[in-house]
N, C-alpha and C positions, 0 to 999 in steps of 0.2 A: 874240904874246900873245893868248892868246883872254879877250874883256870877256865878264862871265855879266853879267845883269840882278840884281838883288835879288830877286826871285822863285828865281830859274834858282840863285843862293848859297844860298838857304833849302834848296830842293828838293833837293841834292847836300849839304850840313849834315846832312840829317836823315836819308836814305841811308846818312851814315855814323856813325847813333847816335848826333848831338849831341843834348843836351837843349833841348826847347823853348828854356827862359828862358836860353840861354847863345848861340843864335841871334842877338839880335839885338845883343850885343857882336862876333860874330863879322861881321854885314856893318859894323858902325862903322870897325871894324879893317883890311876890308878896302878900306873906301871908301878911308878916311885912305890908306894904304899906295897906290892906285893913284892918287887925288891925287899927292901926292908924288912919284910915278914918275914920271909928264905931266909936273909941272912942272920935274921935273932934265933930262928930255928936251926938253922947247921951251927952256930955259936951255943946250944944248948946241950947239943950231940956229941962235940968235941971234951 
């Protein structure tokens, strides 16, 4: 899995024509979601 930074999600967002204001629900969404992921993965490991 490749991690983008919050910069690096902005710059590739807007690349693909998202709007400003709809940016920054888009890295919310994606933190949450890669949270998540980690945590089912170390929950797998234990």
């Amino acid at each position: 899995m490749v991690v983008l930074s919050s910069c690096e999600i902005l710059d590739e967002l807007k690349k693909l024509g998202i709007k400003s204001s709809d940016l920054i629900q888009y890295v919310i969404e994606y933190s949450a979601y890669y949270t998540i992921r980690n945590i089912q993965f170390d929950d797998l490991n234990d």
